[in-house]
N, C-alpha and C positions, 0 to 999 in steps of 0.2 A: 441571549447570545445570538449571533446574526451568523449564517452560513455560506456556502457558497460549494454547486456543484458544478465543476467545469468539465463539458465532457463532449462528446460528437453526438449525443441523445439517444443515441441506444434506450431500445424496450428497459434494457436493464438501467441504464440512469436515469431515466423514465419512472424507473418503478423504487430505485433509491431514493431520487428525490424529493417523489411521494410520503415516503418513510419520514423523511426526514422532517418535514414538516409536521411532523407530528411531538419532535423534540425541541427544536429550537423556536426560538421569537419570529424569525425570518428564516427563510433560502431564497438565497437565487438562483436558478438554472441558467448557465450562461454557455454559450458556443464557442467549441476550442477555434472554428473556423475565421471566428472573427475578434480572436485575440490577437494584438502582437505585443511583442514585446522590444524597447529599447533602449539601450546599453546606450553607456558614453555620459557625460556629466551630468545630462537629464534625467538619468537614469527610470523608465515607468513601467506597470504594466497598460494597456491602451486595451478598452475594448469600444468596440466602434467610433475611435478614434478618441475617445475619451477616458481619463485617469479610471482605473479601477477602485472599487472603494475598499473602505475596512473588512474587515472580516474575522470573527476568531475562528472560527473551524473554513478550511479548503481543502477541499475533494476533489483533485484533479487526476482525472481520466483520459483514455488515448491509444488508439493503434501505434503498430509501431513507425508508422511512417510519417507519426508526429511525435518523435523519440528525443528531438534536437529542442523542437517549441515545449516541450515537455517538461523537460531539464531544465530550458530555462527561464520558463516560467514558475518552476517548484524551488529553484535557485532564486530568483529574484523575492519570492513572497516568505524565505526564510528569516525566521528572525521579524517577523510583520504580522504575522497572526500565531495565536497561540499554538494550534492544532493543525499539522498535514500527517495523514497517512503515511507517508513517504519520504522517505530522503530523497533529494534530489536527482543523485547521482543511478537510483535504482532506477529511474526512467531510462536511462542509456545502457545500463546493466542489463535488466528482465530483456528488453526489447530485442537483446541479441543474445543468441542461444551460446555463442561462442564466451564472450564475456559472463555470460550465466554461470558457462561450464567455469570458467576459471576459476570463480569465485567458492562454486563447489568444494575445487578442488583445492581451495585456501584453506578451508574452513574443513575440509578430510570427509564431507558429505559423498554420502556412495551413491555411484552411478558409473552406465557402462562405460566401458572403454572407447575411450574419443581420441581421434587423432587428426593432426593440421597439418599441413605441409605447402609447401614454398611455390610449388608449380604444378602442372598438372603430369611431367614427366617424372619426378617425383611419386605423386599421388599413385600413380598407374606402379610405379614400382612396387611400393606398400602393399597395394592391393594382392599382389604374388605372394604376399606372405600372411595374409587375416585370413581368418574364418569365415565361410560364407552362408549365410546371406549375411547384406551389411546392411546398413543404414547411410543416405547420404541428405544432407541434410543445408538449406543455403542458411546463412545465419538470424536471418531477417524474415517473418512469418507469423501468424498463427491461425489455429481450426485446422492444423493438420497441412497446409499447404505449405508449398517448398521441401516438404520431405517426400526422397526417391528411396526404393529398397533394388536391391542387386544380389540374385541368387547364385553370380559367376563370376569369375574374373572379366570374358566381354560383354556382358548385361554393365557390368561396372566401369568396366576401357570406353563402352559404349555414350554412358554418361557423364565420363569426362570430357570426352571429345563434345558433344555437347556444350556443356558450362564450359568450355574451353572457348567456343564460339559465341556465347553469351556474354562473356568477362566477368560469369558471376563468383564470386567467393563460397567456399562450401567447409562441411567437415563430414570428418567420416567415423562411423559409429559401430560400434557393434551392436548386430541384431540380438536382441536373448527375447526367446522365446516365450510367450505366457500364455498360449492359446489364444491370443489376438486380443487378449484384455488389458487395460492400463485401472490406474484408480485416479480419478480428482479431488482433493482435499480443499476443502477453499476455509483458508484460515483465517480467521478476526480476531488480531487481539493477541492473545497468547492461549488461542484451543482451535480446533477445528470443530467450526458450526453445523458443516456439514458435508459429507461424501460420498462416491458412489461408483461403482465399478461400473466400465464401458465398454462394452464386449462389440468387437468390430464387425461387421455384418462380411458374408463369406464371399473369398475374394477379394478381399479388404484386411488390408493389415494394418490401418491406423484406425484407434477406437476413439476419435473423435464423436463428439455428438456433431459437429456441420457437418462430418465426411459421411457421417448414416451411421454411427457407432448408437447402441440401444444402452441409457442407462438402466442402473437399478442400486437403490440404498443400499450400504454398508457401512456400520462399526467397525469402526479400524480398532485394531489393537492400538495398546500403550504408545508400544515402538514404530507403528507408523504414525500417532497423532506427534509422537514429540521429534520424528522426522521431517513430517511437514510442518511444524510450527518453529522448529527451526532454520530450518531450508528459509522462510522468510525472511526470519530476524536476520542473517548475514545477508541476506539480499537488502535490506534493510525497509521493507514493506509492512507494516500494520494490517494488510488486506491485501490478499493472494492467492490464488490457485494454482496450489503444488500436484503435478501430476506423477504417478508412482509406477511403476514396474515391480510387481513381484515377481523376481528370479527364484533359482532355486537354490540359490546364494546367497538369498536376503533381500531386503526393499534397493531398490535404486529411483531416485529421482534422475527423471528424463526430463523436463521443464519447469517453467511457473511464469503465472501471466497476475498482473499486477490490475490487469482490466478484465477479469474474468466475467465470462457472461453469467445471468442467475436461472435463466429460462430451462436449462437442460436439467439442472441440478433440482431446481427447484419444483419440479413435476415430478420428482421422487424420493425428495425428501418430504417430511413431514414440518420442520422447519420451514418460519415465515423467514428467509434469507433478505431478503432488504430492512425488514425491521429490524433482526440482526447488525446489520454491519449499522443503519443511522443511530440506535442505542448507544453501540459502542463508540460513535464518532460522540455524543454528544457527552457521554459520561467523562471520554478522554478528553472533550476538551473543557469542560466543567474544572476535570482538574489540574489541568495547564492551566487555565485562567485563575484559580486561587493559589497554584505554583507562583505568579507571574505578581500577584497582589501583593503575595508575602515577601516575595523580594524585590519588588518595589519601595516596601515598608521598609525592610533593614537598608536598603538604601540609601533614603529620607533619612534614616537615623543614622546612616553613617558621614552623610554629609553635613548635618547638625551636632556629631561629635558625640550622639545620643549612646548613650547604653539600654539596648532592648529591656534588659532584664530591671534596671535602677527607675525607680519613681519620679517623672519629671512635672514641673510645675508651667502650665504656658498662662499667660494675661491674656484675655480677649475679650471685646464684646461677644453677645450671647444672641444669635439670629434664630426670630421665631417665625415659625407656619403658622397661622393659628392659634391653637394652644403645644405645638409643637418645639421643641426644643430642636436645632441645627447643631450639630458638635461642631467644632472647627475642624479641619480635614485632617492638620498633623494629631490633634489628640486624638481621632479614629484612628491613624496610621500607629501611634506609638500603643495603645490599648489594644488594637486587632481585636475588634469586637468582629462577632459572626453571627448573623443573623440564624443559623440553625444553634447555635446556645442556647442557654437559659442564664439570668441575669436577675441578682436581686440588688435592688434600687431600693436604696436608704435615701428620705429626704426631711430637711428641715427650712424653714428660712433662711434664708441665703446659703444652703448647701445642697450638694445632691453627690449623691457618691452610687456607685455602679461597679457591680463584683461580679465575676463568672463565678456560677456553682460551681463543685467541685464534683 
């Protein structure tokens, strides 16, 4: 099976792609910078000005500020290779903490108290009536950057007039407190391979590892692995990093990055983390590709009028390798033989007959 990692080259797809090659026939390592993509009758993906090729597995990675080329190149490649990590649409989703939250809050996932409003006269009114400190937050970011905290109503009036002067978009959040820790889950698959609390260095309230937050391993319980491994699946991500708040409420999910870096995590867990996620890309798509045979086959037989289950008879000449026998294609397609079977082979003069064991 032939691969394909499309990313900005990060240490970390650097070090997936590594991986990867340890499962698949090929990878290519290819640059988001110098993809595009073009719509309209010709419809392609182009990198360096030239058609992209086949692929059954696509890994495609990205900041958020490649959230539009993202989408529509995981959009265009649907339906064209067996295997993406991702729907489409989650590259415009993750990428903005606002539509993140929405989706949250479709699907009844806990987290703080978020609130949006229309203006910044608006905003400043709200603020007269939340709990302080808050969280202010622009929608667009990650490693912790674009998020403001405000321990006043004018620390908060302060930073609106601000983003007022910026014309940036924001929302506003409630702060809940954890002693300056958060958790990162980074989930593959349907489990979390591995996680680790990030306790914020002093003076510092976000526990990023870029912002100087210090990790260290932790076992999440039940209820946060099947929090963060859900928190995915409606985001609609196969590979993710769900980051957690534990309140004294219960867990709340505050974000998830869809390009999570492996370098932080990985220097404290004991888990090889890229081996991980190419394992899983290669098994998932091992089995999209025999998903993809087998209804190809009922296909064949449905346009041939075939019944799967009934014993059909085809005339053919007999193509030899050597002393090798060639089936013709539809009686491999109508039999589904599988090379991991076992097969006993009755032969006589002009017969040969071929039975899966039981």
């Amino acid at each position: 099976m032939k691969a394909a990692l499309i990313s900005l080259g990060s240490k970390s797809s650097v070090m997936t792609y590594e991986a990867m090659q340890k499962y698949f026939e090929s990878v290519d390592m290819i640059e988001l910078k110098r993809i595009e993509v073009r719509l309209g009758k010709e419809a392609a993906i182009l990198y360096d000005g030239k058609e992209l090729g086949h692929y059954d597995c696509v890994y495609v990675k990205g900041s958020y500020k490649y959230a539009n080329l993202l989408c529509s190149l995981a959009s265009m490649l649907e339906g064209k290779v067996a295997y993406m990590p991702f729907f489409a649409n989650a590259f415009t989703t993750v990428h903005n903490k606002l539509l993140t939250h929405l989706v949250l809050q479709q699907h009844k996932i806990p987290m703080p108290r978020t609130y949006i409003t229309s203006t910044i006269a608006a905003a400043k009114d709200l603020l007269k009536r939340v709990n302080y400190p808050v969280v202010m937050k622009f929608p667009e970011g990650t490693q912790g950057k674009g998020v403001m905290f405000a321990d006043s109503y004018s620390s908060a009036s302060s930073l609106l007039d601000a983003l007022g002067v910026l014309n940036q978009p924001f929302i506003i959040q409630e702060y809940v407190e954890t002693g300056g820790s958060d958790i990162r889950a980074l989930v593959v698959g349907d489990k979390v391979v591995a996680a680790m609390r990030r306790k914020a260095q002093t003076e510092e309230k976000r526990a990023n590892i870029h912002a100087g937050g210090v990790g260290q391993s932790v076992q999440l319980s039940r209820e946060l692995v099947k929090l963060a491994v859900t928190t995915a699946r409606v985001l609609g991500a196969d590979i993710c990093g769900v980051d957690i708040l534990e309140s004294p409420l219960g867990p709340l999910v505050i974000e998830a990055n869809i390009s999570p870096g492996l370098q932080g995590l990985g220097k404290v867990s004991p888990v090889d983390l890229p081996d991980e996620i190419a394992k899983f890309l290669f098994f998932k798509t091992q089995e999209k590709v025999e998903e993809r045979k087998k209804q190809g086959a009922v296909e064949v037989m449905k346009e041939l009028d075939l019944d799967p289950e009934a014993t059909q008879e085809i005339v053919s000449t007999l193509q030899f390798r050597g002393e090798k026998i060639i089936l013709p294609e539809i009686a491999n397609k109508i039999a589904r033989f599988n090379e991991t079977k076992e097969y006993i082979i009755t032969a006589k003069k002009g017969r040969l007959e071929i039975q899966e064991t039981r």
